[in-house]
C-alpha positions in Angstrom: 0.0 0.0 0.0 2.8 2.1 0.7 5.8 2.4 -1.4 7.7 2.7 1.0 6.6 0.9 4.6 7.7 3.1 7.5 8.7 0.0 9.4 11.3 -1.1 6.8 13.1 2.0 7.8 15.9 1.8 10.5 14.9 2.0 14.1 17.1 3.3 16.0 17.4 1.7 18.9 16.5 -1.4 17.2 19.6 -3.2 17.9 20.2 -2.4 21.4 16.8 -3.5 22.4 17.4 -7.0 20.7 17.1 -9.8 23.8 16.1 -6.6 25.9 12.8 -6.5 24.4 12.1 -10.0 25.4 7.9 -10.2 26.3 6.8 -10.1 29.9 3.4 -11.6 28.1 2.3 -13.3 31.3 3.2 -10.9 34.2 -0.2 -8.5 35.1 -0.9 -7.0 38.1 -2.7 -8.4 40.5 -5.8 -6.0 40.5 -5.8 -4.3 37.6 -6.1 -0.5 37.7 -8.6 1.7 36.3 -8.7 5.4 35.6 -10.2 7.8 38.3 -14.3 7.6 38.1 -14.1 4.6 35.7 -16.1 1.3 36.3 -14.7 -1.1 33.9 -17.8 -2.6 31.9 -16.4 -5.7 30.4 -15.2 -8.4 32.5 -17.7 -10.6 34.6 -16.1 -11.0 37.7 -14.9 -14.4 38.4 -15.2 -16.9 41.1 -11.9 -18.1 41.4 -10.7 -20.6 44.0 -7.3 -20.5 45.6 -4.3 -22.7 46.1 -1.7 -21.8 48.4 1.6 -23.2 46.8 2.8 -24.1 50.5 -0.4 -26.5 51.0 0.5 -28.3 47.8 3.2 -30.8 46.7 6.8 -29.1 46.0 9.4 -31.4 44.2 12.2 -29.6 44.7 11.9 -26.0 46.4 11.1 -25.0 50.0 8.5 -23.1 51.7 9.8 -19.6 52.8 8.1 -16.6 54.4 11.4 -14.3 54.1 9.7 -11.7 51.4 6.2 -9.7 52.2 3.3 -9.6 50.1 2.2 -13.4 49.8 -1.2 -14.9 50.4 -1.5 -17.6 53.2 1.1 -18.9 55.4 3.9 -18.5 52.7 5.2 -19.3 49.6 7.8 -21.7 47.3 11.0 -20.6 46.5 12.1 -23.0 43.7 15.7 -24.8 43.9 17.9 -23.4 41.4 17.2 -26.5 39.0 15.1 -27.7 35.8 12.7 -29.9 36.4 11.8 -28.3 40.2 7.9 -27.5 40.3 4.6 -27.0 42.2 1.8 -29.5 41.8 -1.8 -28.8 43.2 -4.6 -31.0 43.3 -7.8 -28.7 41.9 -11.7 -30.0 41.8 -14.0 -29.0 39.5 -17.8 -29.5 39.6 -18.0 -29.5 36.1 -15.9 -29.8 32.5 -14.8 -26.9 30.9 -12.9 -24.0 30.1 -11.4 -21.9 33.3 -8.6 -19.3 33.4 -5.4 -20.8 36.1 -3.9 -17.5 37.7 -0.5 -18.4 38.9 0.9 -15.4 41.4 4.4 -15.2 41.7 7.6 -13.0 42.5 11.0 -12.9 40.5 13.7 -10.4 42.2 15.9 -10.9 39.1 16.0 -9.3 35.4 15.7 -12.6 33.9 12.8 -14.5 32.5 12.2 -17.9 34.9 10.0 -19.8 32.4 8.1 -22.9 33.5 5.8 -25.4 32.1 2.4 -25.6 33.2 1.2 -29.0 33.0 -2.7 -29.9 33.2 -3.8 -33.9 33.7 -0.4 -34.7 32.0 -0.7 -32.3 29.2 0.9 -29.0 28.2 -1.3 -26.1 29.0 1.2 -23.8 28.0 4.7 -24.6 26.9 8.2 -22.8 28.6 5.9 -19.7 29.6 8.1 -16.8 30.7 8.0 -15.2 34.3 9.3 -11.9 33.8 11.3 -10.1 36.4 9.0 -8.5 39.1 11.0 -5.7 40.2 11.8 -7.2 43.8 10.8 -10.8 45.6 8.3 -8.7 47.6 6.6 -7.3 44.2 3.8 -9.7 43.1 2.4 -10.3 39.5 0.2 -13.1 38.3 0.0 -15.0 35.0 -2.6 -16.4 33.0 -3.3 -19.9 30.9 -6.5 -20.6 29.6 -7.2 -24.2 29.7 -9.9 -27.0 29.9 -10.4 -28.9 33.3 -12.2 -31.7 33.4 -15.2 -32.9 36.2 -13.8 -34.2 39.4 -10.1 -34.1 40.4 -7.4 -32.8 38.3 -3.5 -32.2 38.5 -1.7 -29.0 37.8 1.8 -28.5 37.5 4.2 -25.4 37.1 7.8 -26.7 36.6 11.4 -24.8 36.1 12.8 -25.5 32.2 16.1 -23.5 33.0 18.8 -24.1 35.8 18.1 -21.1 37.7 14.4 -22.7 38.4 11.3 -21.2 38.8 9.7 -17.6 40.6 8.6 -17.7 44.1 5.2 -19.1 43.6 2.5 -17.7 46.1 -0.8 -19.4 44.6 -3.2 -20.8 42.3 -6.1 -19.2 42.1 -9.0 -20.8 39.5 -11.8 -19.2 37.5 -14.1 -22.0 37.5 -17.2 -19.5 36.2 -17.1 -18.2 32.8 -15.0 -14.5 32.9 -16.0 -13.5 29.7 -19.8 -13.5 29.6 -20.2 -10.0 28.7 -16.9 -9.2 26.4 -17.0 -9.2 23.2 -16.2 -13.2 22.8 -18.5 -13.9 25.5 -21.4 -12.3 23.6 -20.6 -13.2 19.7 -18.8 -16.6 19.8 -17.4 -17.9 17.2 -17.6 -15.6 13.8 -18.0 -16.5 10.7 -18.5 -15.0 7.3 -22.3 -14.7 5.9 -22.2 -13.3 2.8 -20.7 -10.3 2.6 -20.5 -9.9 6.3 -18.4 -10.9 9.7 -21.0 -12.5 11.7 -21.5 -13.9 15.3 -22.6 -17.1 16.5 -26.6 -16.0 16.5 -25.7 -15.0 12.6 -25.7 -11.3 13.3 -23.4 -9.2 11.4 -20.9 -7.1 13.6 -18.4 -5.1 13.4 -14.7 -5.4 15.7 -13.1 -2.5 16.6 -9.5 -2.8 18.1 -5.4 -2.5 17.9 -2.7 -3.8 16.2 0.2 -4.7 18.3 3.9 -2.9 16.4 6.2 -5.5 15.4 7.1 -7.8 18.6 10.9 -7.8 17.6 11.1 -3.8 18.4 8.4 -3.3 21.0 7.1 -6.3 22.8 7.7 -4.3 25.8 4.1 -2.4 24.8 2.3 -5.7 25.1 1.9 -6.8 28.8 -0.6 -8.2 31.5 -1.3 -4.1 32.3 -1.6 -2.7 28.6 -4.0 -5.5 27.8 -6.0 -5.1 30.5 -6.4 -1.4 29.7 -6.9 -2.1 26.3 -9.9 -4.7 27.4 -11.5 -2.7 30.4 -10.6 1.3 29.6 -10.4 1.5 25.8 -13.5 -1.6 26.1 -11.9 -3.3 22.7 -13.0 -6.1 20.9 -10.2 -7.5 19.1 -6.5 -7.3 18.9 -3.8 -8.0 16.3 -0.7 -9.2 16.6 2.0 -8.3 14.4 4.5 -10.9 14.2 6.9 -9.8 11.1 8.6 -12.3 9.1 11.8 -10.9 8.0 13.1 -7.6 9.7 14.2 -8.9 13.0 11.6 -11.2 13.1 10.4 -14.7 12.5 12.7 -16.3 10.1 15.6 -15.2 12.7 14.0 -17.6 15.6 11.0 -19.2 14.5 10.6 -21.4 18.0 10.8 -17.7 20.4 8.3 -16.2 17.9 6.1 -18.7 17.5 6.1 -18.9 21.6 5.5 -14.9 22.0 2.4 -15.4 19.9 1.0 -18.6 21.6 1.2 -16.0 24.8 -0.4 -13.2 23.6 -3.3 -15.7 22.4 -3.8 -16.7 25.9 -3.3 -13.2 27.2 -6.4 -11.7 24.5 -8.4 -14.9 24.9 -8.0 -14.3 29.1 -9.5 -10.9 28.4 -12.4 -11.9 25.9 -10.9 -10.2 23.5 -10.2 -11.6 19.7 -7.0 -12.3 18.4 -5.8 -11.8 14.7 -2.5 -13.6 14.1 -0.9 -11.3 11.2 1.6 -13.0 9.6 3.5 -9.8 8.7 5.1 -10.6 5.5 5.9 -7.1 4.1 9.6 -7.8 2.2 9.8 -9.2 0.0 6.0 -9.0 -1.3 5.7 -12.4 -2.9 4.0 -14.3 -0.3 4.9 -17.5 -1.5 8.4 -16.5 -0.7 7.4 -17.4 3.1 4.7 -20.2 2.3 7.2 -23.2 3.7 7.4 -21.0 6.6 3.6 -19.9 6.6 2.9 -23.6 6.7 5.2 -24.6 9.6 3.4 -21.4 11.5 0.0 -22.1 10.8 0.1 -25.4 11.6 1.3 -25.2 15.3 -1.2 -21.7 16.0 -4.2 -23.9 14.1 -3.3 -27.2 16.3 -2.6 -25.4 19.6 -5.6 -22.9 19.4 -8.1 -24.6 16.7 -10.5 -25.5 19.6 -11.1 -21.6 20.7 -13.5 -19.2 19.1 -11.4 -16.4 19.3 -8.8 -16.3 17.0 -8.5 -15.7 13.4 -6.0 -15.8 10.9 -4.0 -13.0 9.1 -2.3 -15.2 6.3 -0.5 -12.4 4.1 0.1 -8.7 5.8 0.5 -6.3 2.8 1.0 -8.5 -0.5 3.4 -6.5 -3.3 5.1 -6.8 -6.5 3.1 -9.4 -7.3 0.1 -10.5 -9.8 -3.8 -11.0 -7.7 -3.6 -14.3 -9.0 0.0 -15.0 -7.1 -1.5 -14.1 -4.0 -4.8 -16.2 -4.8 -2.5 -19.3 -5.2 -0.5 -18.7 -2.4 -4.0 -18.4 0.1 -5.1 -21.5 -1.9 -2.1 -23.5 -0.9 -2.6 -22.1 2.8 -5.7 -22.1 3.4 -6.6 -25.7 3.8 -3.5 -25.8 6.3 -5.4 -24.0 8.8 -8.7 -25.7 7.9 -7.1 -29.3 8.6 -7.3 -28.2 12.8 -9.5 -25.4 12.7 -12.7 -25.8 10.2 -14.7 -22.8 11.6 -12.5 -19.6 11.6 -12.7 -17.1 9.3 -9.3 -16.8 7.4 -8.3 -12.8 6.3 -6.1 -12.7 3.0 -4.6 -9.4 2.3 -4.9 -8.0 -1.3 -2.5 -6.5 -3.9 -0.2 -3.6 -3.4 0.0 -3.5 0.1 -3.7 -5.0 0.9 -4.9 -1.6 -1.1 -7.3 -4.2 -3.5 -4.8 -3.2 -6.2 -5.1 0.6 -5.6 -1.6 1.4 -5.2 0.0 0.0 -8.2 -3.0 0.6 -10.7 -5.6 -2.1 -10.3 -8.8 -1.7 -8.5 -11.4 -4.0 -6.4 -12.8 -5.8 -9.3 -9.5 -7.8 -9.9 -10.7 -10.0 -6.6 -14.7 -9.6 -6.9 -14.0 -11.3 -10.7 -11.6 -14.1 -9.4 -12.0 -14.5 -6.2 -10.1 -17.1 -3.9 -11.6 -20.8 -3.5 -12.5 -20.9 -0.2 -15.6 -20.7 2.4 -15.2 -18.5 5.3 -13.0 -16.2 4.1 -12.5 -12.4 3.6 -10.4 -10.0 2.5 -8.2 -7.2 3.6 -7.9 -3.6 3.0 -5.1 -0.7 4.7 -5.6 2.6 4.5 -3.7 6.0 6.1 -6.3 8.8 5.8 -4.0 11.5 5.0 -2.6 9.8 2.2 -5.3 8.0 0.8 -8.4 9.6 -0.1 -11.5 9.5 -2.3 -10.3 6.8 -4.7 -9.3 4.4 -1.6 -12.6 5.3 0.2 -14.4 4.7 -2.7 -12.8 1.4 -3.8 -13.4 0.0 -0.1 -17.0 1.1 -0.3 -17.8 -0.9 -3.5 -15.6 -4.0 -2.6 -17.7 -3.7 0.7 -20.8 -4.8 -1.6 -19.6 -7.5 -3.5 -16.9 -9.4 -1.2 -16.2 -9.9 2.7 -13.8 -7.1 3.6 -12.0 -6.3 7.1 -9.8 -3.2 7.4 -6.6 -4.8 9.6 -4.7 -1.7 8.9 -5.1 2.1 9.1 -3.8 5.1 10.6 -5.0 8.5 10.7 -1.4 10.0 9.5 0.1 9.5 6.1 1.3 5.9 4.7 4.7 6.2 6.4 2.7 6.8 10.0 4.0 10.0 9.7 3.1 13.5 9.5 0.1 15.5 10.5 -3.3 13.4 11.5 -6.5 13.9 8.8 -9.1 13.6 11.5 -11.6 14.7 9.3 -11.0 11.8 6.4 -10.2 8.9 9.0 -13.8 9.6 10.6 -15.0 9.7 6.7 -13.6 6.2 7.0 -15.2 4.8 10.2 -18.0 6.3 9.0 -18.6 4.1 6.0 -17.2 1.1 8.1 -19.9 1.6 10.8 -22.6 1.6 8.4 -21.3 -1.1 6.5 -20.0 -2.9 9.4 -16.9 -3.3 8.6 -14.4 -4.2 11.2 -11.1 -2.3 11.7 -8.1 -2.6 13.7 -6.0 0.9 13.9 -1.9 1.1 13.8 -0.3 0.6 16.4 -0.1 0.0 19.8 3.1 1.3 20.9 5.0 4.3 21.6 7.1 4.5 18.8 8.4 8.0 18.0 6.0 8.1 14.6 2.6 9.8 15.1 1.1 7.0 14.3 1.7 5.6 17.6 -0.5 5.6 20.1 1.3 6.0 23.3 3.9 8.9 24.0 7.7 7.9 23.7 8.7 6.0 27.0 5.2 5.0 28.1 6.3 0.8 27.5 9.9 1.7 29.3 8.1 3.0 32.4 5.1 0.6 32.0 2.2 2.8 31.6 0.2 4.3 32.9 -1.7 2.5 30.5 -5.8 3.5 31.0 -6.7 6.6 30.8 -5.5 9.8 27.9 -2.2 11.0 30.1 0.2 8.7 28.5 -1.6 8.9 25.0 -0.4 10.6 22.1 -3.4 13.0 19.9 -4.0 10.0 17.6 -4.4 7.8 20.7 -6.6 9.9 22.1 -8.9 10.4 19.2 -9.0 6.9 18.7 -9.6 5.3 22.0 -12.3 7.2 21.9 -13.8 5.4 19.1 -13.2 2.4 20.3 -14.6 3.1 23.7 -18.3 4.0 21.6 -20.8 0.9 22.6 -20.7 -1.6 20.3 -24.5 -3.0 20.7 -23.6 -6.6 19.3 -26.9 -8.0 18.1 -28.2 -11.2 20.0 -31.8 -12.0 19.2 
C-alpha cells in the first residue's frame, strides 16, 4: 500500500533493544487498575478458588516466608534447578474452560520460564515469568485451559537451571470471565455473505489494535496494557504483528512462534479476539514465506483450533506481485489452517500493500471477478487517511458490496505513520465502516516516536500508565475514543 513501509526504515534503537525486548506476556498486576471515576464494563467477575503453593506438593523448592506480600502462610522458592515444580490437586464441579492464575515473584532481570502442566498435558509450553521488580513485588499469569469434572492435576515446573519464581498461589476461575466481552457475547464468527457475523448470525463489526512488530516493541504488550486495552479502551479485538523478516520470525521461528501462543492466551484471558498477522511485508511475494507460513500455521491452528477467538492474518501487505500470485499462495494455505481449525474465518490481504490493487493501478474488481476458493474467508484492506483519499474510500465502499472485507490496517497519518493526522477523512472512514460494518483494527499500539503511535515515547519503558489519555499521544486519544463508543452486538 505504501511504497515505502515506514517499518522497513531503520529503528534506531532497534539493535540495542534486541534480547532486551524480550515479552513479559504473562506478568499482570494483581488487580488491575482503572482510571479515576471509571467502572470497567467488560469483564464478569470471576469466582476463582485458591491454592496456596505451600499446602500443595513441591518437588524440589522450599516453603519460605522471608519476602512480604504473599497470600496464606507463605510461599515456594524454587531450587535453582530444571525440572523443580509445584503441583496442586484442583476439583472441579464440572468440564470446561477456566482461566489458572499463577501469582508469583522474580527479584531478578531474567525471564524464569516454567511449564504448566494440566492432567499430564501442556497447557502452555516454557511460559516466561518476567522479572518483578523485587521478591516482595507480586504479579500473576494467565493460561486458559480445559479442566475436566472431578479431580485434576496442575503443574508449574522450572525448564532452566536457575528454576522457577517464588510461587505464592493458584487461584481458579471455575465460572465463565467472559460473559459479557466481546467473545462472551458473539462466539465464534463466521463469514455470511458479505459480512463478519457472530454465533446468532448477526453481522458485527470489531473495533481494536494492532500490536507494532514484537521484535522492536514487545515491551508495549503486557498483563497491564492489555487489561487497559480490554477494560478502559473496552476493545473487541486485537492483532498481533508478528513480522517475518526484519528482525523477526525467520531469525527464531521457536521464540516467535512462543510470544504469539502468549499473547493468544493473554487476548483470549480478556475476551478479546486475536488476529495472528503473519507480517510478511519484504519481500512482497507471499509465497516466498509459504514453507514457513505452513510450519506457522500449523502449530497456532493445532494449539488454538479449539477456541473461538482467534482468526487468521495469512499475508500482511501482498506487493510486487500479480492478484492471481496471491490467490495461489492463500489456496495452498488455506486448507493448512482448515485441517485443525474448520470454523475460523481466514483474512487474505490483497495486492499492493492489501490496497485491493489501488496502489499500483488495479482496483477491487481484480478479486470480486476471481476470487479465492475458499468458504469463510474475507479480504483485507489498509488505508492512512492522509494519504489515501476519495479513490481508496471509494474502492473499499464498493468492494464492501460484493466481497467480505476487514480493514486490519489504518492510521489516521500518512502511509509512512508520519506526519500531521487527517481527522476529518479517517472519521469519513469509520463512518462508512460503521454503516457497512466493517471491522477495523487501527496502527499501532506502541510508543514509537511516529505519530502513528499511540502512546507517548517512554510510556512501554516505564510501563504505563496504560488506561486513561495521560500517556496517550493525539491520535491515541482520538481513537480510544472510538473504540470506547458501545458496540451493541446483536443477539436476538
Amino acid at each position: 500500500m505504501r511504497p515505502v513501509p515506514f517499518w522497513l526504515r531503520p529503528f534506531g534503537s532497534a539493535g540495542a533493544l534486541g534480547a532486551a525486548l524480550l515479552l513479559a506476556l504473562t506478568a499482570a498486576p494483581a488487580v488491575p487498575t482503572a482510571p479515576a471515576g471509571h467502572t470497567p464494563a467488560r469483564l464478569a467477575p470471576a469466582a476463582a478458588a485458591a491454592y496456596e503453593a505451600e499446602d500443595a506438593t513441591v518437588s524440589r523448592g522450599r516453603v519460605d516466608a522471608n519476602h512480604a506480600g504473599f497470600t496464606g502462610s507463605g510461599f515456594v522458592n524454587y531450587d535453582n534447578s530444571a525440572g523443580s515444580y509445584v503441583q496442586w490437586t484442583v476439583d472441579a464441579a464440572r468440564a470446561g474452560r477456566v482461566t489458572l492464575k499463577l501469582r508469583f515473584a522474580n527479584g531478578t532481570p531474567a525471564d524464569r520460564p516454567m511449564d504448566i502442566i494440566v492432567n499430564g498435558a501442556p497447557a502452555a509450553d516454557d511460559r516466561a515469568f518476567a522479572g518483578t521488580g523485587s521478591w516482595a513485588s507480586w504479579s500473576t499469569a494467565t493460561v486458559t485451559t480445559d479442566l475436566r469434572a472431578g479431580t485434576n492435576i496442575v503443574r508449574a515446573t522450572a525448564t532452566t537451571a536457575d528454576g522457577g519464581p517464588n510461587v505464592d498461589h493458584l487461584a481458579v476461575d471455575t465460572a465463565p470471565t467472559t460473559g459479557s466481552t466481546p467473545v462472551g457475547v458473539n462466539g465464534q464468527l463466521k463469514v455470511c455473505g458479505t459480512r463478519l457475523c457472530n454465533r446468532y448470525g448477526k453481522s458485527v463489526q470489531l473495533r481494536g489494535m494492532s500490536t507494532h512488530g514484537l521484535q522492536w516493541y514487545s515491551q508495549c504488550v503486557t498483563g497491564g496494557s492489555l487489561d487497559a486495552l480490554a477494560t478502559d479502551w473496552k476493545a473487541d479485538v486485537l492483532r498481533i504483528s508478528m513480522y517475518v523478516q526484519e528482525g523477526g520470525y525467520e531469525t527464531d521461528p521457536r521464540g516467535f512462534t512462543d510470544k504469539v501462543h502468549a499473547i493468544i492466551e493473554q487476548a483470549t484471558a480478556r475476551g478479546l479476539y486475536a488476529i495472528v498477522d503473519w507480517h510478511m511485508l519484504s519481500p512482497g511475494d507471499p509465497h516466498h514465506n509459504l514453507s514457513r507460513a505452513k510450519t506457522f500455521f500449523t502449530e497456532i491452528a493445532q494449539r488454538h483450533g479449539n477456541r473461538n477467538n482467534v482468526l487468521y492474518e495469512i499475508a500482511n501487505e501482498p506487493n510486487g506481485v500479480s492478484w492471481s500470485r496471491i490467490k495461489s499462495y492463500a489456496e495452498e494455505l488455506v486448507p493448512v489452517i482448515r485441517r485443525h481449525d474448520p470454523n475460523t474465518p481466514v483474512l487474505i490481504g490483497t495486492r499492493a500493500w492489501s490496497s485491493l490493487g489501488l496502489s499500483e493501478g488495479g482496483d477491487e474488481s481484480e478479486v470480486v471477478n476471481d476470487p479465492v476458493d475458499a468458504p469463510n474467508i474475507m479480504y483485507t484492506f489498509h488505508f492512512y487517511a492522509a494519504s489515501h483519499r476519495e479513490e481508496n474510500l471509494n474502492a473499499l465502499s464498493r468492494a464492501a458490496d460484493r466481497i467480505p472485507m476487514f480493514v486490519t490496517e489504518f492510521g489516521t497519518q500518512d502511509y509512512a505513520g508520519e506526519g500531521a493526522d487527517d481527522f476529518a477523512m479517517a472519521q469519513r472512514y469509520l463512518d462508512l465502516m460503521a454503516a457497512k460494518k466493517i471491522s477495523w483494527v487501527n496502527w499501532n499500539f506502541s510508543d514509537d516516536h511516529r505519530s502513528g503511535a499511540v502512546f507517548k515515547p517512554g510510556t512501554c519503558a516505564d510501563n504505563g500508565p496504560w488506561a486513561g489519555t495521560s500517556s496517550l499521544k493525539e491520535a491515541g486519544v482520538w481513537i480510544r475514543e472510538r473504540i470506547r463508543t458501545p458496540d451493541g452486538f446483536p443477539t436476538g
